[in-house]
KESEPA-276236 format. One record per residue (C-alpha): residue number from 1; chain; residue in one letter; x, y, z. Coordinates in Angstrom, 2 decimals, padded with zeros to 5 digits, always signed. Layout:
   num   cadena   residuo        px        py        pz
   NUM        A         A         X         Y         Z
...
END
This chain:
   num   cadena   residuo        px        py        pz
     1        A         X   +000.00   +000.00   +000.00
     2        A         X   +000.91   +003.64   -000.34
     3        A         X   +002.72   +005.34   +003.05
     4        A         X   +001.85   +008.75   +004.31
     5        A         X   +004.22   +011.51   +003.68
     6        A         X   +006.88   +011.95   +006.51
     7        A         X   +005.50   +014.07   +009.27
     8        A         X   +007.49   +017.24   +008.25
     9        A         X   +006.74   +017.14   +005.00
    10        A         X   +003.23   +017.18   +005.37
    11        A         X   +003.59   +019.99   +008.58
    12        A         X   +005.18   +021.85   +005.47
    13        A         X   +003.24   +021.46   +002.96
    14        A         X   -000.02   +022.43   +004.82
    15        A         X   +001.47   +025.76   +006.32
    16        A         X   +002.86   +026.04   +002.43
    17        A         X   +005.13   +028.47   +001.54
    18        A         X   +005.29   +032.58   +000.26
    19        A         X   +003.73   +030.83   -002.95
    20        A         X   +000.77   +029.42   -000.95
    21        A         X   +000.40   +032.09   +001.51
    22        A         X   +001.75   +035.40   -000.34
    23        A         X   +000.00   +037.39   +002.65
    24        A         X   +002.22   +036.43   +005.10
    25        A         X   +004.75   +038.92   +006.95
    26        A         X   +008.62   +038.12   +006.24
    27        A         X   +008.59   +037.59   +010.27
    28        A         X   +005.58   +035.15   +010.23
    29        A         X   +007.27   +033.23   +007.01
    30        A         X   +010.76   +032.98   +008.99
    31        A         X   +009.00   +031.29   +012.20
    32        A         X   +007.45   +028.86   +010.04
    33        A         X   +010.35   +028.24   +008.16
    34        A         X   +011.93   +027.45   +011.35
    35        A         X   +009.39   +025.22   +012.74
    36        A         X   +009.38   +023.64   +009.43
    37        A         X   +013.09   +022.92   +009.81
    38        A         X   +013.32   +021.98   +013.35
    39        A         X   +010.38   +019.02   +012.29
    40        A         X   +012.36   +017.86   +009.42
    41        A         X   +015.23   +017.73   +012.10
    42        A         X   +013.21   +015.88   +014.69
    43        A         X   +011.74   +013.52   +011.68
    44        A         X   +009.17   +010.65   +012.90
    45        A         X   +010.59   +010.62   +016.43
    46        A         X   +007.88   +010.43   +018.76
    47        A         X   +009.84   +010.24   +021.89
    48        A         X   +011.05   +013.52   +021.29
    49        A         X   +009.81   +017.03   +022.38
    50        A         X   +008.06   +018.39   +019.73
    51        A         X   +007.11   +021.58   +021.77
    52        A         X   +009.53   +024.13   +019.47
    53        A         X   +007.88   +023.37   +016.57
    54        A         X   +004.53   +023.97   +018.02
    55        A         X   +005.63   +027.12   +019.05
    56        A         X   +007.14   +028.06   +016.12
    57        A         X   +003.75   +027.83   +014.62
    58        A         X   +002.16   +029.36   +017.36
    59        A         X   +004.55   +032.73   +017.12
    60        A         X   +003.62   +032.81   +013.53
    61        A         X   +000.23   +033.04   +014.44
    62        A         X   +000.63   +035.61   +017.27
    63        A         X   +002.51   +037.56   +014.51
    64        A         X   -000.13   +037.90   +011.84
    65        A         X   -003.06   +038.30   +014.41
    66        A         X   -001.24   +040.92   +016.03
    67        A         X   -000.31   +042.67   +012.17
    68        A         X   -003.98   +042.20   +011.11
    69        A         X   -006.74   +042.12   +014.04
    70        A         X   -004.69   +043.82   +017.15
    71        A         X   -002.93   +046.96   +015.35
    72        A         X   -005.85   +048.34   +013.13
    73        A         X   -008.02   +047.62   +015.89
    74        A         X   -005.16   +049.81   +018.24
    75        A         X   -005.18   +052.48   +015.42
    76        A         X   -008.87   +053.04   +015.23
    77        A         X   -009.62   +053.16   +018.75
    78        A         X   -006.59   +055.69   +019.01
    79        A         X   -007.96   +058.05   +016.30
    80        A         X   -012.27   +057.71   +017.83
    81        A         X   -013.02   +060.89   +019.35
    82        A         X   -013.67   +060.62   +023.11
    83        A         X   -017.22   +060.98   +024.39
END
């Protein structure tokens, strides 16, 4: 039968890359990059702790919320008149 993918490659291939996710901030791209490396590192070990690639993924995340929800958000509360 067929085998799945290795671990990291799928992790990679569903986060994609500037070509699947063009919206993505150069800091956002570099933590998943990163996490994206660190898996391939770790491969299929499952005794392993996994926990920097999660967070990896989880900075990246923090970084485009913050870019597109918190700071327009910040900005337009900072520029509604007081009542």
């Amino acid at each position: 039968g067929s085998e799945a993918p290795p671990l990291a490659d799928s992790l990679q291939e569903g986060v994609g890359s500037r070509g699947l996710m063009p919206e993505l901030s150069e800091v956002a791209e570099r933590f998943i990059e990163s996490a994206a490396l660190l898996a391939s590192l770790l491969g299929e070990a499952a005794d392993v702790d996994w926990s920097g690639v999660v967070i990896g993924y989880c900075k990246a995340t923090e970084v485009e919320a913050v870019r597109r929800i918190v700071d327009p958000f910040r900005r337009r509360i900072s520029q509604a008149p007081e009542s």
